[in-house]
N, C-alpha and C positions, 0 to 999 in steps of 0.2 A: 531514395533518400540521398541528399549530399554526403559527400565522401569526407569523413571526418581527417582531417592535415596537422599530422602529429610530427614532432621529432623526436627520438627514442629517448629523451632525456626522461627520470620521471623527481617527482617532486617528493624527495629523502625528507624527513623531519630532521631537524638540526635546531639544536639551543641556542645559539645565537650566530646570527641575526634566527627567531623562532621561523619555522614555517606553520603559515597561516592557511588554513582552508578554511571558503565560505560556507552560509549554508544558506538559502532563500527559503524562508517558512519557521515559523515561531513554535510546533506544536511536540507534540512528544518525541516525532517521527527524529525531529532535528536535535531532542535532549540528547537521546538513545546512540544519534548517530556523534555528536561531541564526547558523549563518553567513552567511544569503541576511539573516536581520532585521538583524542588527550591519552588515551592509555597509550600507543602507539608513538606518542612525542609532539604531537601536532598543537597547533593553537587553532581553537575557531572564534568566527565571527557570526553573528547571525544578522540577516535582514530581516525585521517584522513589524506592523505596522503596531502590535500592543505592545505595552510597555512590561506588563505583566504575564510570562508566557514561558513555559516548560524551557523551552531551549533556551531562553534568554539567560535563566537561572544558571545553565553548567556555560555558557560562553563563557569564554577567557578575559578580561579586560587588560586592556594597556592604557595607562593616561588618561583617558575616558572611555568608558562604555563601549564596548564594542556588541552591543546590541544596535541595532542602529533604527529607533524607532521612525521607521519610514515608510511610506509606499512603498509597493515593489515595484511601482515605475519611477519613485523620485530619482532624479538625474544625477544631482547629489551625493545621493547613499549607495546608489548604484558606482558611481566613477569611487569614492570611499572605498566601498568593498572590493571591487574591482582592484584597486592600487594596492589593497592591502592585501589579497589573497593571491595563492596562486592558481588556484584549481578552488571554483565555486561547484554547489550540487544544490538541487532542489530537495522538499520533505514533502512538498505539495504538490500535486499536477494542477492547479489551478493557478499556482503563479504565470502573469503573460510569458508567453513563449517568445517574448520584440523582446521583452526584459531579459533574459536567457540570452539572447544575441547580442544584446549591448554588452555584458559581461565578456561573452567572448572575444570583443578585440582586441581587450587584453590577459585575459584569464583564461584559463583551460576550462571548461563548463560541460559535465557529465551527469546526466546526457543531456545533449543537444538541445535544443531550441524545436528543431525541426521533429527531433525524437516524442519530445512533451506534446509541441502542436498536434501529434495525430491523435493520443489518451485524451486530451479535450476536448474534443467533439468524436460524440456517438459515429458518425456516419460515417468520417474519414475514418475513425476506428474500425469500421466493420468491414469496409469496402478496402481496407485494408488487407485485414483478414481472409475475405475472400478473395485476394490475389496471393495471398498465401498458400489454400488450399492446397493448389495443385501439387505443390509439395509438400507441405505440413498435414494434406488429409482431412482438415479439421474445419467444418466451416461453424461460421456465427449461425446463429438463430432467423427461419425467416423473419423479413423485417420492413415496414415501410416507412421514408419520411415522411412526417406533418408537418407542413408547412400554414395550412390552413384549413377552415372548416371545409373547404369541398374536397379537399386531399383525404379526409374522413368518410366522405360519401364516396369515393373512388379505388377506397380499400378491397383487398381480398378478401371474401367472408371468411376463406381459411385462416386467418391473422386472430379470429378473434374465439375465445377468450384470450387477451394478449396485457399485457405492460407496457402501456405510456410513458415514455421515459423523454426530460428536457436531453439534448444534444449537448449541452454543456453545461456543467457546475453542477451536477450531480453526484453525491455520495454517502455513505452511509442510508440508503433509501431513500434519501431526500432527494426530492423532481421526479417520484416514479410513482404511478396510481395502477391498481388491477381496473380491467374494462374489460365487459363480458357484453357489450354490444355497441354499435354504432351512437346513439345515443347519451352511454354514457363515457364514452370517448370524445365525443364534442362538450359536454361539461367540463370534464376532467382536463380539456386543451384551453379550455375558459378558464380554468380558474391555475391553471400552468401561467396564467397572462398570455395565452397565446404565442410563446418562444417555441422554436424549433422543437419537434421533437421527434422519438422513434418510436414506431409503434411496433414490439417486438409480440414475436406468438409465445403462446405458454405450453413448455412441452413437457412428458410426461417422467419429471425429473425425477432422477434415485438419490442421488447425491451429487453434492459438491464438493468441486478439489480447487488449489491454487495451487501452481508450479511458481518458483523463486530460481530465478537463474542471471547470471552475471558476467559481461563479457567487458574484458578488457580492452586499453586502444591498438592492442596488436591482434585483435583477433580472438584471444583464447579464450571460450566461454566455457562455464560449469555449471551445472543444473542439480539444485538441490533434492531431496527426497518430496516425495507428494503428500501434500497436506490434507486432512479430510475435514472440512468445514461446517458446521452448524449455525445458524442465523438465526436471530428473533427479531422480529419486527425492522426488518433490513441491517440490522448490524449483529457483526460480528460476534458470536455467543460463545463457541468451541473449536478450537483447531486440536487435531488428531494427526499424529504422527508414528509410525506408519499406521495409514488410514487401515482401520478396520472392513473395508468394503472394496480398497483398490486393490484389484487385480496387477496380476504380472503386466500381462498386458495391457491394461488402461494407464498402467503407469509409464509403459514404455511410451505406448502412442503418444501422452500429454506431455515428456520428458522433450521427446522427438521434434512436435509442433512448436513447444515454449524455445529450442535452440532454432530450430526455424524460421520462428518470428527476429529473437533478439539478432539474429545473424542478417535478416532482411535488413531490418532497423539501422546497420550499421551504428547498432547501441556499446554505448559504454557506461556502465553501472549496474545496480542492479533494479533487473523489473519482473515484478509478479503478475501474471496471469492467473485468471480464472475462467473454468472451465465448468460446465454441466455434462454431469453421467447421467443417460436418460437409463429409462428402464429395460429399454432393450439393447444396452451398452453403446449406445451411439455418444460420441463423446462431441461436443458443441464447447468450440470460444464461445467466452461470455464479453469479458474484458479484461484492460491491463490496466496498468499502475507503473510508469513512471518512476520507483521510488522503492527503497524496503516499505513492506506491508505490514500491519497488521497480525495476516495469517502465518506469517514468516518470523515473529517477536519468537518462537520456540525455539527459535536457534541462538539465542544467547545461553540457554543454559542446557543444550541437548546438542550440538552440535561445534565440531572442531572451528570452527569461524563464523562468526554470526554475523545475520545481512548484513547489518552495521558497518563489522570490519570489514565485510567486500566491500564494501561501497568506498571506505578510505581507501581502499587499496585502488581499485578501479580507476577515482578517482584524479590520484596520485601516481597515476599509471605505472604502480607496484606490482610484482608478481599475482596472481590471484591464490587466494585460502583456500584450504580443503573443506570441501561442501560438507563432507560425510557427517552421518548423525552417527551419537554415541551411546544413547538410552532413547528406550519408547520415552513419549511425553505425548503430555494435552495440557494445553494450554485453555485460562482462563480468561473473559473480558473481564473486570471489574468496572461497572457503569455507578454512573449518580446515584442511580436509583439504589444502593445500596444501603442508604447514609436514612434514607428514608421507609425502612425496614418496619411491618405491619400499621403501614398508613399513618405512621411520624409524619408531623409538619413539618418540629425541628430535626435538620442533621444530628444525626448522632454517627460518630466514628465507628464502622465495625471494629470487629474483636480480630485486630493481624496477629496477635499474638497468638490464639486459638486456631487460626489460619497457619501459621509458619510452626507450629506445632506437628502440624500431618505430614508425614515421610515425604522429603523429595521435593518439598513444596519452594520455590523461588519465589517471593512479592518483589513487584516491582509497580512503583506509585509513580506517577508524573509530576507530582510536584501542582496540582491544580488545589486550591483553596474556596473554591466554589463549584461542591457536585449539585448536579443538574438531571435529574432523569437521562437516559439517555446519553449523557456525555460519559468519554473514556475519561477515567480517572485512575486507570493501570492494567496492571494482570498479575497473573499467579500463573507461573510455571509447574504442572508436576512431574519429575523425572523418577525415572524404576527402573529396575531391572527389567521389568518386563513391561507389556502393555495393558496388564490387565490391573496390573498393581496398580499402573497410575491413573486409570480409570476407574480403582475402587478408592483413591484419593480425591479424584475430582467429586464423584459422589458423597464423600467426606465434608467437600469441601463447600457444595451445593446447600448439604444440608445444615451444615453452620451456620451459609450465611443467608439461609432463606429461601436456594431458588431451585425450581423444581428441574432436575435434570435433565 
């Protein structure tokens, strides 16, 4: 990776003239992270192309709008935000990574352009990782590119039962199908529209973890505690902290490999990794993320600095926060689907109050006004003294609001 050209200077927040930090992406990722900057002294901006959007709502405005309903390529709103910020950051890995470098010529942008370009595509991601190994340990999953249907006929039969996955603009499970033969992997690249894709194998997984780690422009990185993950229907259901199933050692390993990677990277921010524990403790990259995650939202209210703040500070080339957790927690999604509770048409609001009722419980809503099945519309943090507490809350908390633990 290009060598990031820093001068030790970093970006103090100051009342006047304000210091401004950008953010490229409109979604919660970018509320979450305005609220951790504003607490801190900072003003944000946000680039997004909707008018109506999580992060939009906590930006700061001056004079007008500093939401800046734009492409994330308009020339425009980029040279705009550019002039007004000094240090921009992404909420997305999907924003272009040319847009990420236009910013740079005059803004500090963490991470990189060059950082983001590789979480964009599956292949450079992996083939990443696998030059990782030799010191990280840790390889991806076997894997082959589809490029076309005969790349389908010239597969390894060991690949298959496997996951079809597009090469780019996948998430939340969206662009990935199970294929359990040759046949139906040529459907499933058909109806993909025939874009790039990966054909990874499916292996004989225990569980799921993501590592959360943050490295500044001097180098110093920290690695947070290991997440233990739950999925429905490709998104995110449960995060666990400290997982129930991670070992000393799995956690050391995936600790080890996530500073490996970010340190490779020549990254500055923070980026979450995911990882598969197979059954026979083989630990497998899966992918990263460019960005606070998701699985990492338990550290606003179980942890001494949460992603968020790393991220201002990262990117502000401040000191970095202390990672450490301070109570077990498990974290909750809250999806659409919840508004629409025993096959309601219409939305109806759950009962937060019945929810923020249960010990330890944190709500945290995004600010969206049209739940959607499937769409994130917040979480619920539960924190305890113990681990067992808060996981006899989550279950608490399952059974309120309808869903089977």
């Amino acid at each position: 990776m290009n060598k990031v050209t820093l001068s030790a200077t970093s970006f103090k927040p100051q009342a006047s003239p304000a210091t401004w930090l950008g953010v490229m992406g409109g979604g919660q990722l970018g509320r979450m992270f305005a609220h951790a900057a504003q607490a801190m002294g900072y003003k944000v901006a946000v680039l997004e192309p909707s008018s109506d959007c999580p992060a939009g709502h906590a930006a700061d405005h001056l004079l007008c709008a500093h939401l800046l309903c734009a492409s994330y390529t308009d020339a425009a709103a980029l040279a705009e935000l550019g002039e007004q910020c000094v240090a921009v950051t992404t909420e997305f890995e999907n924003v272009p990574a040319q847009s990420l470098a236009t910013l740079a010529v005059h803004s500090f942008v963490a991470p990189s352009a060059d950082c983001v370009s590789v979480a964009q595509d599956r292949l450079i991601e992996k083939k990443f990782f696998a030059d990782c190994a030799q010191k990280s340990g840790v390889m991806p999953a076997p894997h082959h590119a589809i490029s076309s249907l005969a790349d389908i006929d010239s597969i390894d039969e060991a690949l298959l039962p496997g996951i079809l996955k597009t090469a780019r603009l996948g998430y939340d499970g969206k662009g990935q199908v199970r294929v359990t033969s040759r046949s139906e992997a040529k459907t499933a690249f058909e109806n993909l529209q025939g874009v790039v894709c990966v054909l990874e194998k499916m292996l004989p997984l225990a569980y799921e973890i993501s590592v959360l780690a943050a490295r500044g422009a001097d180098g110093e990185a920290v690695v947070y505690p290991i997440a233990e993950n739950v999925h429905r229907d490709g998104i995110l259901f449960t995060t666990t902290v400290p997982g129930p199933n991670v070992t000393a050692d799995c956690a050391a390993r995936a600790q080890a490999a996530a500073l490996e990677i970010i340190g490779r990277l020549n990254y500055v921010g923070v980026l979450c990794i995911e990882f598969f524990v197979l059954r026979d403790g083989t630990l497998v990259v899966n992918e990263m993320a460019p960005r606070p995650h998701n699985s990492g939202h338990y550290t606003i209210d179980a942890c001494i600095t949460s992603q968020f703040a790393q991220q201002v500070r990262a990117m502000a080339r401040l000191p970095l926060g202390d990672p450490r957790q301070h109570s077990p927690v498990v974290m909750l999604n809250i999806l659409g689907d919840l508004w629409f509770a025993n096959g309601s048409s219409t939305a109806v609001e759950p009962a937060w109050d019945q929810l923020l009722a249960l010990p330890g419980a944190n709500l945290h809503l995004y600010g969206k006004d049209d739940p959607r099945p499937g769409r994130k519309m917040g979480h619920v943090s539960f924190v305890a003294p113990t681990l067992a507490q808060a996981q006899d809350n989550l279950q608490a908390a399952c059974r309120l609001l309808g869903l089977s633990a």
